[in-house]
C-alpha positions as CSV (number, residue, x, y, z in Angstrom):
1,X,0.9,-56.2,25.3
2,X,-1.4,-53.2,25.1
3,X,-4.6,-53.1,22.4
4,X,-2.7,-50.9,19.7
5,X,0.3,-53.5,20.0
6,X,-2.2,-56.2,19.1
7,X,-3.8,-54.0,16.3
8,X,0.3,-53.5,14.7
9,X,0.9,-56.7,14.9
10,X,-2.1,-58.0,13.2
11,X,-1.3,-55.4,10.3
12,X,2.1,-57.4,10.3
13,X,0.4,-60.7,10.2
14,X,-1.9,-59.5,7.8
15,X,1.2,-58.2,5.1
16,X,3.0,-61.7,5.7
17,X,-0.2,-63.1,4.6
18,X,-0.6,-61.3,1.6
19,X,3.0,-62.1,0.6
20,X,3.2,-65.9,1.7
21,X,0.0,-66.1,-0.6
22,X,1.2,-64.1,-3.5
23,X,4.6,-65.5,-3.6
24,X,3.2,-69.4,-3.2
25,X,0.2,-68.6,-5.5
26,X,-1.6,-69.8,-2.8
27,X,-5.6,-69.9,-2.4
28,X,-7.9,-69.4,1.1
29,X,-6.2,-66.0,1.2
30,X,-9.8,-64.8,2.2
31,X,-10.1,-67.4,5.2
32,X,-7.0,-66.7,6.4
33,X,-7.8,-63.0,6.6
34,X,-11.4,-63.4,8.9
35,X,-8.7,-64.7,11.9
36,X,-5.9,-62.5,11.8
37,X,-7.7,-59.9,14.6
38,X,-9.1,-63.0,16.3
39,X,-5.3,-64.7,16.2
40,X,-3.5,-61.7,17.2
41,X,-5.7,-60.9,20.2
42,X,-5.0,-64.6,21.7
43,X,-1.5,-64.2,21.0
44,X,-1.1,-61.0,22.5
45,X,-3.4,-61.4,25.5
46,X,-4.7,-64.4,25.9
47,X,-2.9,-67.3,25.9
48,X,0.1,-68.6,27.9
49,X,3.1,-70.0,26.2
50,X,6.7,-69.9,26.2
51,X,7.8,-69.8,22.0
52,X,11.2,-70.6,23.1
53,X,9.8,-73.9,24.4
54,X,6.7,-74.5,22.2
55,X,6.0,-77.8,24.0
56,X,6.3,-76.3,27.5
57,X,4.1,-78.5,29.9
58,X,1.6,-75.7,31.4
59,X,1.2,-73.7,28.2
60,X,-2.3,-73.2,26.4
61,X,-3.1,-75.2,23.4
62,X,-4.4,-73.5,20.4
63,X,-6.3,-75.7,17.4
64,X,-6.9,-74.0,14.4
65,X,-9.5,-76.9,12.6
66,X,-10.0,-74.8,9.8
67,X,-6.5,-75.9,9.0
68,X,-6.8,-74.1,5.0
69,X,-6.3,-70.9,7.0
70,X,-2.6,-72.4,7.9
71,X,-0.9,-68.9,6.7
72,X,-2.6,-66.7,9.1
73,X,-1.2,-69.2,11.7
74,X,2.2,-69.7,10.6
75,X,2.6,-65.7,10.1
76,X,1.1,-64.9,13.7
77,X,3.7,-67.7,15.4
78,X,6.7,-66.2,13.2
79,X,5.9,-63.1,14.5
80,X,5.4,-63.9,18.2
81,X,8.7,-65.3,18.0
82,X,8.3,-69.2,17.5
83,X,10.4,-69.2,14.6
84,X,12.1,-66.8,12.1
85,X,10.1,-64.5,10.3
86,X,12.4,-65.7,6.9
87,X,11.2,-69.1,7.1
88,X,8.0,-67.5,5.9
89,X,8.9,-66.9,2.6
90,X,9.2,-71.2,1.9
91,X,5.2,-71.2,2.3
92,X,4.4,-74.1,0.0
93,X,7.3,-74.6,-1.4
94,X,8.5,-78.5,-1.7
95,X,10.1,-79.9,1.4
96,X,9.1,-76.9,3.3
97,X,7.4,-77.3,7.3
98,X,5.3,-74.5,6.2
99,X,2.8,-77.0,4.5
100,X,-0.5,-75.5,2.8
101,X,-2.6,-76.9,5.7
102,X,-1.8,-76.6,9.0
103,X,1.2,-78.9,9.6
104,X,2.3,-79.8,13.7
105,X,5.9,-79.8,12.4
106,X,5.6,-75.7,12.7
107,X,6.8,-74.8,15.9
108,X,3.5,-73.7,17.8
109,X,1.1,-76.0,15.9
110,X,-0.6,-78.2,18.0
111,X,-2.3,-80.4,15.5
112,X,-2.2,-81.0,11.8
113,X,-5.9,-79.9,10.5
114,X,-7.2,-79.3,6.9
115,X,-9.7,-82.5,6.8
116,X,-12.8,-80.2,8.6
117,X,-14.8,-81.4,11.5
118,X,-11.4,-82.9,13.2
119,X,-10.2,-80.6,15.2
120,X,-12.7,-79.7,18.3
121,X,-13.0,-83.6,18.6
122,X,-9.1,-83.6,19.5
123,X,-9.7,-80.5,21.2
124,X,-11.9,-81.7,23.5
125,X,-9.6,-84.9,24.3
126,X,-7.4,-82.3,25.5
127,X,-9.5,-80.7,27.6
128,X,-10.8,-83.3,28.9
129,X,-7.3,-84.8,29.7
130,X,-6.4,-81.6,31.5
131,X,-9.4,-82.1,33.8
132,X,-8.4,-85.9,34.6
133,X,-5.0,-85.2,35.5
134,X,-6.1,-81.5,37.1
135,X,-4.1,-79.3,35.1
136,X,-4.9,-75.8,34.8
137,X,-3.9,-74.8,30.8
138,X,-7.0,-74.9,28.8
139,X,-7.8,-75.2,24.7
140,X,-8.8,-73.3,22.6
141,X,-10.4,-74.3,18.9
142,X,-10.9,-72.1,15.6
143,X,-13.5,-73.4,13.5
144,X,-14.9,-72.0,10.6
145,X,-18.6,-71.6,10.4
146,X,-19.4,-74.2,7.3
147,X,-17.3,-76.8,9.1
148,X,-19.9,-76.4,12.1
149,X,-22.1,-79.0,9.8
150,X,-19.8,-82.0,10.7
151,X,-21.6,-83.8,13.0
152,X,-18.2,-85.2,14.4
153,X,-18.4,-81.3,16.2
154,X,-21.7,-82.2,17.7
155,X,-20.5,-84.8,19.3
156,X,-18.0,-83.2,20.9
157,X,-20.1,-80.3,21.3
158,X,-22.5,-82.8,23.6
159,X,-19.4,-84.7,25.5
160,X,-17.9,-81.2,26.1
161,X,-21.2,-80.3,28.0
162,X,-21.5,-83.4,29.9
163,X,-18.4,-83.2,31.2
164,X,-18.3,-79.5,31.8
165,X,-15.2,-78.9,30.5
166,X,-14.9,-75.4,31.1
167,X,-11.3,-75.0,30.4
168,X,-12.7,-75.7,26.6
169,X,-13.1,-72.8,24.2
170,X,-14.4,-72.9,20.8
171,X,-14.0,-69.7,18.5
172,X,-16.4,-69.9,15.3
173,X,-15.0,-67.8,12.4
174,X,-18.6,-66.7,11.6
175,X,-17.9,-65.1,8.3
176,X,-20.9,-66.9,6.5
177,X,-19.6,-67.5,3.4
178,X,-18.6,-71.4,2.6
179,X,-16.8,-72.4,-0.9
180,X,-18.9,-71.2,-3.2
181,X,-21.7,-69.9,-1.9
182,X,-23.3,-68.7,1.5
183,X,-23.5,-70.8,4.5
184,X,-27.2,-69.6,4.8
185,X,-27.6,-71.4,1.1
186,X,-25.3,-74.4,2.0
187,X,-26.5,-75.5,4.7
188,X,-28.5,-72.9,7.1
189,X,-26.9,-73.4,10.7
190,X,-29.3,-70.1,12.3
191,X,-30.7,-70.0,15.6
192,X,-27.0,-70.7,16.1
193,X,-26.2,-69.3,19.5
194,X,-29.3,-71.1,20.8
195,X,-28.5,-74.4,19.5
196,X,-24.8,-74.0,21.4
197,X,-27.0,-72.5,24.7
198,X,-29.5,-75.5,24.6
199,X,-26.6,-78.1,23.9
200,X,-25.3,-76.5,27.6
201,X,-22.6,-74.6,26.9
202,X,-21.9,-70.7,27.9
203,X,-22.2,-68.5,24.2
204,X,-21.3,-64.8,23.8
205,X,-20.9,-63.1,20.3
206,X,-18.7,-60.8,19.5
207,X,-17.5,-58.9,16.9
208,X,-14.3,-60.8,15.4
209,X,-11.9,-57.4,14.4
210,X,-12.6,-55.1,17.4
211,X,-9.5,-56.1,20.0
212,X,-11.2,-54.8,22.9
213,X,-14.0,-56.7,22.5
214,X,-12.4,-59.6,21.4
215,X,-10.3,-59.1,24.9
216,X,-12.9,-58.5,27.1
217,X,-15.0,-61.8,26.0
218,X,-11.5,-63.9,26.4
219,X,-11.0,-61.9,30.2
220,X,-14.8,-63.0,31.2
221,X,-15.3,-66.4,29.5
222,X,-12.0,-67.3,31.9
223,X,-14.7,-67.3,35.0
224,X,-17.1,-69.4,33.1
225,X,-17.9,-72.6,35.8
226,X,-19.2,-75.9,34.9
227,X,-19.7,-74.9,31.0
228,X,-17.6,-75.0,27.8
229,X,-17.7,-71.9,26.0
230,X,-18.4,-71.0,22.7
231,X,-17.7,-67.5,20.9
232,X,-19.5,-66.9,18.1
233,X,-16.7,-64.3,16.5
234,X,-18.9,-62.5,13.3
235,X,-16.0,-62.2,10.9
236,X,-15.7,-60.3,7.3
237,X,-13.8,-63.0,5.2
238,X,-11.0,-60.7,3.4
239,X,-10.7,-58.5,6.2
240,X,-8.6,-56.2,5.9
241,X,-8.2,-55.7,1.4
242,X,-11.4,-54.1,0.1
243,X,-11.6,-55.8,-3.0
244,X,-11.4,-59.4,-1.2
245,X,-13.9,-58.3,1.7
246,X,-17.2,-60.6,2.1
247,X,-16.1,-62.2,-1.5
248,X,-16.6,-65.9,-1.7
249,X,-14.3,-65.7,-4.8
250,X,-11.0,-65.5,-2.3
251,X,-11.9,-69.0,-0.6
252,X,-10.3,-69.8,-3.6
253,X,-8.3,-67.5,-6.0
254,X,-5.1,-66.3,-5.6
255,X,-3.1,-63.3,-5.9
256,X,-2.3,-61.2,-9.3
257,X,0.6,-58.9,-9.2
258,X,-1.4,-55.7,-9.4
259,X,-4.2,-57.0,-6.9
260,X,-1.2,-57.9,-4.7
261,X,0.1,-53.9,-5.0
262,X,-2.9,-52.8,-4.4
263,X,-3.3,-55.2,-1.0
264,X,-0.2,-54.1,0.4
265,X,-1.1,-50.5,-0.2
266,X,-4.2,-50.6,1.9
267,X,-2.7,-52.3,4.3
């Protein structure tokens, strides 16, 4: 898939956000939004899997920790053809798979997340599995960047470096803001990539909506030896909706019918 398909299909993902949200009158609209380039890229290039056999042995696993971003998810499997693009419309709905957090009864979802700090732990076990039984798919991890103070992710962040599981990737969604405020006021988490380079891993940034870029770190970080790698992806929460862009308000708040309009319109 060529780097305008990627950029279509993350404006597809990005309108089945919009509407899973508005119709559920769901919240994290915002934090869904700052992984959509970052999701599409991985689907589209990246990763190996079969979504006609979603547990295929060999395939790459994906853990999305920041599990409140579920819809981005759910919309960018439906689209690369794990399930049917209707079942989108149940989002939240009682009795639905498509759960409000990130629920491993979806076809394509690894791991049910939504409690932070959970997911690069199990990650990690993964990896580090792979690497005992010498098998060559590798895991990848989405974190957001407030969930980075759990200090269940610095342990794993330390056992990931010991064991120099290099088939290990952690994504950061580094879009600063966290709840209700910034992460700088929350809890400050800067030098950031030199904490990840002295805790022995291998850390590039990159800019989280440009898909060449976004490619290119995926391509190289794949010749990484001996290290786990981080990317440090600097996100805009509400990427992609002007009024929603770097707006702590849409961690939370959910769609109006004329603010939905207006979304799909610039879009």
């Amino acid at each position: 898939m060529n780097r305008k398909c990627t950029i279509n299909m993350s404006k597809n993902i990005l309108r089945d956000v919009l509407e899973m949200s508005y119709s559920a009158k769901a919240s994290h609209i915002g934090s869904s939004l700052s992984i959509v380039d970052i999701l599409s890229v991985l689907y589209g290039k990246v990763l190996k899997y079969n979504p006609k056999n979603p547990t295929l042995e060999n395939r790459d696993r994906l853990i999305l920790s920041k599990g409140h971003a579920c819809a981005a998810l759910y919309a960018t499997l439906a689209n690369y053809g794990f399930f049917s693009r209707k079942e989108l419309s149940k989002y939240g709905e009682d009795f639905s798979m498509l759960m409000a957090h990130a629920s491993h009864k979806v076809p394509g979802v690894e791991f049910s997340t939504g409690s932070l700090g959970h997911g690069l732990p199990y990650g990690v076990g993964l990896a580090f599995a792979a690497k005992r039984k010498k098998k060559k798919w590798r895991v990848f991890v989405i974190n957001s960047d407030g969930e980075m103070a759990e200090g269940s992710n610095w342990e794993a962040i330390l056992f990931s470096a010991h064991h120099k599981l290099n088939n290990l990737c952690l994504i950061i969604d580094y879009n600063k803001l966290q709840s209700f405020t910034s992460i700088k006021n929350t809890l400050n988490i800067e030098p950031f990539k030199q904490k990840l380079d002295a805790f022995g891993w291998y850390t590039k940034i990159v800019d989280a909506h440009d898909h060449n870029k976004l490619n290119s770190v995926f391509t190289n970080v794949s010749k990484v030896k001996d290290k786990p790698i981080c990317i440090i992806a600097n996100s805009i929460k509400g990427k992609g909706v002007s009024f929603m862009e770097d707006k702590v308000l849409w961690h939370y708040k959910s769609l109006e019918l004329n603010q939905y309009k207006k979304a799909l319109s610039e879009i």
